[in-house]
N, C-alpha and C positions, 0 to 999 in steps of 0.2 A: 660799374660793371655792365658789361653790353648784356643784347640778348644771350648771344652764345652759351658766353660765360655763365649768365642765371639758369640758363636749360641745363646744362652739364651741370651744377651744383644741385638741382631740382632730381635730375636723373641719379645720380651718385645718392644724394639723403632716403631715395626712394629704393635704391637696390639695398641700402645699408639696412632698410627696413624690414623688406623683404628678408634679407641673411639674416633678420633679427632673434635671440636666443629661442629656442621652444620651449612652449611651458612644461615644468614637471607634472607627471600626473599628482595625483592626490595619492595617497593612501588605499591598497587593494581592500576590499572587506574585509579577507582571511586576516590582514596586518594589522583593520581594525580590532575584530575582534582580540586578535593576542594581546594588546593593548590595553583594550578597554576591559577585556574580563582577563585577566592572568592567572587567576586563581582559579578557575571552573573548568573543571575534565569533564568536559563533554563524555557523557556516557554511551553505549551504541544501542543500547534501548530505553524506555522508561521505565522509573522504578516506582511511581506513585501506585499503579493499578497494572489489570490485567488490560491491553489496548490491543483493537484488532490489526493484523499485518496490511498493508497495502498502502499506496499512496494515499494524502488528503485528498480529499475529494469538495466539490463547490457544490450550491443547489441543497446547503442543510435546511433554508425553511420549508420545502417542499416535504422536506422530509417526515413531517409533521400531520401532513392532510387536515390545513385546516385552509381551505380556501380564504376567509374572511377574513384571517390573519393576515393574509399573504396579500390580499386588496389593500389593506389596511398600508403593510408596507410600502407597499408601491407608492401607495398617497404620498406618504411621510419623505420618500425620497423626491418629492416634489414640494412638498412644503414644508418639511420641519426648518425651524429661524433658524437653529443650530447648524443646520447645512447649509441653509442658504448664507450667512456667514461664513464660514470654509469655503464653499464658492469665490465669494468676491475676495475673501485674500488670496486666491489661487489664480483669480484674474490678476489684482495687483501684482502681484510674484511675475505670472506671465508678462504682466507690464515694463516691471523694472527691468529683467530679462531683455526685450527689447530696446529700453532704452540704453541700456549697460550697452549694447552690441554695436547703437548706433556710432559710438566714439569713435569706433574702426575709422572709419567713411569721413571722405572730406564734410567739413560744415559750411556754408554757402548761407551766405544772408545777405538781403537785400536793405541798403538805407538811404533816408532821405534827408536833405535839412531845406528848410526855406529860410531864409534869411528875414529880420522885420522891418519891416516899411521904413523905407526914406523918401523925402521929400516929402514935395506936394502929388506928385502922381501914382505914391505908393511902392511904387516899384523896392527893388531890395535881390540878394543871392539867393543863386538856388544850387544845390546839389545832390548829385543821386549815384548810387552804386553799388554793384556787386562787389562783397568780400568773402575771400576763402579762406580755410583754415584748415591744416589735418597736421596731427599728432602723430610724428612717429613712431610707434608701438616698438622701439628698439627692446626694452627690458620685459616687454610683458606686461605693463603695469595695467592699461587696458585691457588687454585679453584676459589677464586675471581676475577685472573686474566683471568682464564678461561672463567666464566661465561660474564665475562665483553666483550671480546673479541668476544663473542656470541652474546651479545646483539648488539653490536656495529654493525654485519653482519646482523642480522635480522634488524635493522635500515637501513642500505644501502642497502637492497633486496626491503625494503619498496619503498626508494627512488626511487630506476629502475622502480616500478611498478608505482609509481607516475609522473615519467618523461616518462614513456609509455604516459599515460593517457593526457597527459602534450603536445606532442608531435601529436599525433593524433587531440586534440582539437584546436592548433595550425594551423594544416595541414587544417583541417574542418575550420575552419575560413578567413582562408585568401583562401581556395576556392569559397567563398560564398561572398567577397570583389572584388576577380575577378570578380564575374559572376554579378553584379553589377556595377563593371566598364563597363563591356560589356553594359548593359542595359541603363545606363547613357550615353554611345559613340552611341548607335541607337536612345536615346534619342533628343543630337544630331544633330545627321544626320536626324531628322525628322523636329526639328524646322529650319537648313538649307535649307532641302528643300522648307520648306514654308516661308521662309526669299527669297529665291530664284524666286518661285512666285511671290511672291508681288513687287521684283525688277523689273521682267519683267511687271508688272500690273502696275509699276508707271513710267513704261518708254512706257508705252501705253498710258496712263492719258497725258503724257508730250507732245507725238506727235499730239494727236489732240486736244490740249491746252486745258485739265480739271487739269493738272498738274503740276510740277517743277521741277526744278533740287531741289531742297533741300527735297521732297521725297523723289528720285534718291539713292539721296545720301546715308540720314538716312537710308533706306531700303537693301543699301550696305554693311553699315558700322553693321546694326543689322546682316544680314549673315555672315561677318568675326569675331563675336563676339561669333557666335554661333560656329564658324570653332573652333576658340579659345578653347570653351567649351570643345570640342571634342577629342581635341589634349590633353587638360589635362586628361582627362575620359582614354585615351589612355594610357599612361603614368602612370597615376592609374593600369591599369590595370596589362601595362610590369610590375609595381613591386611588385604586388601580386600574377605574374606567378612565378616572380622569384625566391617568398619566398616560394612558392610551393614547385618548384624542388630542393631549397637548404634544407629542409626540408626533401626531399626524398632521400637526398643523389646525388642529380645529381648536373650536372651543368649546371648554373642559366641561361639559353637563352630566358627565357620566353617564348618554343613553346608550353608549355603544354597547352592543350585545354577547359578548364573547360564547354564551352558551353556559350549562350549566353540571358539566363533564369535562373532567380533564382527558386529551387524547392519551392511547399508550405510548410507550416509550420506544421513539423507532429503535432498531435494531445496530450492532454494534457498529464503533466508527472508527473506519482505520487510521490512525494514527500519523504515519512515516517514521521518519527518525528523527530524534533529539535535533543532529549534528541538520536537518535539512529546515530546523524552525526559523531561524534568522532572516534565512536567505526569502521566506515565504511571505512574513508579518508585514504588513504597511507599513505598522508603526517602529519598529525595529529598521525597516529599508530608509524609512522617511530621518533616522537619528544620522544613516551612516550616509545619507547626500549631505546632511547638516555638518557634518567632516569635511567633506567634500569641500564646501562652502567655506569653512571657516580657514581650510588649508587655501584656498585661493586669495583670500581675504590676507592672510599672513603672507602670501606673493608679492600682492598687489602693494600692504604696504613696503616691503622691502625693496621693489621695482620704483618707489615714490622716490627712495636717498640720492637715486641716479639724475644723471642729465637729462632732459627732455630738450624733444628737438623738435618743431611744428615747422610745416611748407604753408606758407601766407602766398595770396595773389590775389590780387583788386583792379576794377578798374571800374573809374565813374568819370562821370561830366559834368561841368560845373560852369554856370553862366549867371552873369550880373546886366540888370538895369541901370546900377547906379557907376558904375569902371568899366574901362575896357581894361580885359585882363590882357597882359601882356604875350603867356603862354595860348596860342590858340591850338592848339594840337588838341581838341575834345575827339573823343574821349582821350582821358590816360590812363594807361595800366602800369602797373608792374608785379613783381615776384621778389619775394624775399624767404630769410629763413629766420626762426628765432628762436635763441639756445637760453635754458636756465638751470643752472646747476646752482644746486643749496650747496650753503657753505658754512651759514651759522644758524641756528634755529632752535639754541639753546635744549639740545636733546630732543624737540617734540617728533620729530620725524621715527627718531628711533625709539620712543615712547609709542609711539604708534604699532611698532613692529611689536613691542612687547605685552601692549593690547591686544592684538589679533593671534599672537601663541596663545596667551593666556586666556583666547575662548575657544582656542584649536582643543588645547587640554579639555577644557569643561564639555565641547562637544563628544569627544571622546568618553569623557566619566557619562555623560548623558545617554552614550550609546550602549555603555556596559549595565547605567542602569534601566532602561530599557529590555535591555538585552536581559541580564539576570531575570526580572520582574515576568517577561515571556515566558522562561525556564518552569520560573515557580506559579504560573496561572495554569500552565499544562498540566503540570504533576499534581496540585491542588485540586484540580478538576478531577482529576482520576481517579484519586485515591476518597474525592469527597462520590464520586459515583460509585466506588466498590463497596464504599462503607453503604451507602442508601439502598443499593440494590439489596446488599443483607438484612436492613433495617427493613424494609418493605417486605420480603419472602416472612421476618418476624411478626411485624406487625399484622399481617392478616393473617395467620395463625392463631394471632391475638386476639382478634376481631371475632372471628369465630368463635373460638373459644368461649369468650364474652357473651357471644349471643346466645350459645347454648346455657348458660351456667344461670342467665336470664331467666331464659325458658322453665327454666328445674324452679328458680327460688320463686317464681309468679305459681307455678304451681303448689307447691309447699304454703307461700301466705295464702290462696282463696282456699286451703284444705283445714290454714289456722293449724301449722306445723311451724313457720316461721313467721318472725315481726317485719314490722316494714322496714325500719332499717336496714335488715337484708339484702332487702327489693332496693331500694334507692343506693344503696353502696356499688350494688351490682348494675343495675343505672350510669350513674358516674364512673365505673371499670369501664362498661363498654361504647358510653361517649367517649373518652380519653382516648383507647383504643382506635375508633373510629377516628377521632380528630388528628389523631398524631398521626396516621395513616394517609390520612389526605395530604399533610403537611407535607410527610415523606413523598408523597407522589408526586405533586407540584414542585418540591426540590430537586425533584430527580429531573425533572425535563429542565429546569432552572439551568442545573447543572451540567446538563448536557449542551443547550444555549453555550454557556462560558465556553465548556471544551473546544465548541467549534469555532469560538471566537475565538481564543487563545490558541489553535493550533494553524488560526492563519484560515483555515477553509469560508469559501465564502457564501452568502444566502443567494446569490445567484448562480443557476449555470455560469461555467466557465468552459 
């Protein structure tokens, strides 16, 4: 075939390529979700608790006013391993990404050969040359792989921002477990001391015989009990520093200071709607590109059963010490095309297709459950907040109470109207009281953490 003739076949494979099919989209969200959750009527408010009206809103750890927390964060989003992990597979993702795309585009590579020594003077062939290559993209089957490779990265960009968010609430929790420990260990040191008192009060009773050794005792044994307390509260605490600073990238000696007070509880968090969570979550967004991905995937192979068509063009020079070649026309080129259509491959091509449905599916169930799991963190949050906010309004009522009921029966044993068991019953009432209370209040902010995490809002301005 002359030149003409190769330019006009060249020109025609490349318009042919050009006219070639367009790809289908993937699947919209909305058609995800029917899909993936069938069963779930979306409600148009929530039903776990009371939640305040308004959009989500970003910027929840500010919300908090604890400067030191929020240093602490920053740190960790520059060195917790966990993200720095997430990072490099978000680079790799980015990677494959580009190299999926580069397929488009002719390939071009340069080769050489030397031929080995003959004779006496060494000498031998040599050859050298450009070759090209490009892939008609007629079926998509590249583009598919392309697009695929893209979703794939915007799914793993998702992940990072979800494991940011992940990471920060993390960090915010087991701050606010510390500071709780703290409050439980002055907790305490408080019913010590008054364990403490009452030993010396009962070895008073004892000297001028209104008393016993078996007060003595009991009133001993209740202050090493309360030491006991203390030392666990403590040890609580080392391992909620520790998880702090392993979180922030340091290492874990538990000197970090969280303080020794729990903040109050900022004020109410508007919510949105039910029907607007999906569309908000990273991790929910990051299921439904994995659709995306695996519908392309299921293109890609079904675009493989087809013909493939490639434009080839070379030209190299080729010169000998030991012959004269007879062609001297260096360099030579030419252009060619070259066609493969499968015709037998004992099923694997269409084994293929039906590996990449069969994870289009599992992506799908992956994104409903995702998706449900979102549904029920929201609501579980809610409802574990309305119940705490009631438990907290009780428990210091309780608290009080206790204190007072203290006051009366200390008064009654130094008048020798009541025994000490009294006093130490009443004791242990308003430790309990105290202790649960803290508990409550440390889970309330705990739980407020999750809400923000689970309705999508993020720990920075947005």
């Amino acid at each position: 075939m002359d030149r003409t003739g190769l330019t006009s076949l060249s020109l025609a494979a490349l318009l042919a390529a050009l006219a070639g099919c367009a790809l289908k989209p993937p699947p919209a969200p909305q058609d995800v979700r029917a899909q993936a959750l069938p069963n779930t009527q979306i409600p148009a408010l929530w039903s776990g608790g009371p939640a305040a009206a308004g959009e989500v809103q970003g910027g929840w750890l500010a919300s908090f006013h604890q400067p030191e927390l929020e240093k602490l964060v920053v740190e960790a989003m520059a060195y917790n391993t966990d993200l720095q992990v997430a990072a490099a597979r978000m680079e790799a993702a980015e990677a494959s990404a580009r190299a999926a795309g580069a397929k488009l585009y002719p390939q071009l590579n340069l080769a050489g050969h030397g031929g080995g020594k003959s004779g006496g003077d060494g000498s031998g062939t040599q050859m050298i040359g450009l070759f090209a290559n490009w892939e008609l993209d007629l079926w998509g089957r590249v583009r598919s792989a392309r697009a695929a490779a893209g979703a794939q990265y915007e799914a793993t960009s998702l992940d990072y921002q979800y494991a940011r968010e992940s990471i920060a609430a993390m960090l915010a929790k087991s701050w606010f477990l510390a500071q709780q420990a703290a409050v439980q260990y002055a907790i305490a040191g408080d019913m010590i001391a008054s364990s403490n008192s009452l030993v010396e009060l009962s070895r008073d009773r004892l000297r001028i015989g209104k008393g016993d050794d078996y007060d003595v005792t009991t009133a001993e044994a209740s202050a090493l009990a309360y030491r006991d307390i203390q030392l666990q509260a403590e040890s609580a605490g080392q391992n909620a520093r520790r998880a702090i600073e392993l979180l922030a990238g340091r290492y874990p000696s538990a000197t970090v200071n969280p303080g020794t007070a729990l903040p109050p509880l900022p004020g109410p968090v508007p919510a949105g709607l039910p029907s607007q969570l999906l569309e908000r979550r990273y991790d929910v967004r990051a299921a439904e590109r994995r659709v995306a991905a695996a519908f392309y995937r299921t293109e890609e192979a079904q675009a493989a059963r087809l013909p493939a068509i490639s434009l080839t063009a070379s030209i190299n020079t080729i010169s000998s010490d030991v012959f004269v070649l007879q062609d001297r026309n260096n360099p030579i080129w030419g252009l060619g095309a070259n066609l493969l259509v499968p015709i037998f491959n004992a099923g694997a091509l269409q084994a293929q297709v039906d590996v990449r449905t069969a994870d289009q599916k599992a992506a799908i169930a992956e994104y409903g459950r995702i998706g449900a799991r979102a549904f029920g963190e929201v609501e579980g949050a809610l409802a574990q907040s309305f119940n705490l906010d009631s438990r907290a309004e009780v428990l210091l009522r309780t608290v009080r109470a206790n204190e007072s009921a203290l006051g009366y029966v200390r008064v009654r044993y130094n008048v020798g109207n009541a025994d000490q068991r009294a006093v130490q019953q009443q004791l242990l009432a308003l430790h309990a009281a105290r202790t649960t209370l803290a508990q409550v209040q440390a889970e309330r902010l705990v739980q407020r953490v999750n809400l923000y995490l689970a309705l999508g809002g993020g720990f920075e301005q947005r």
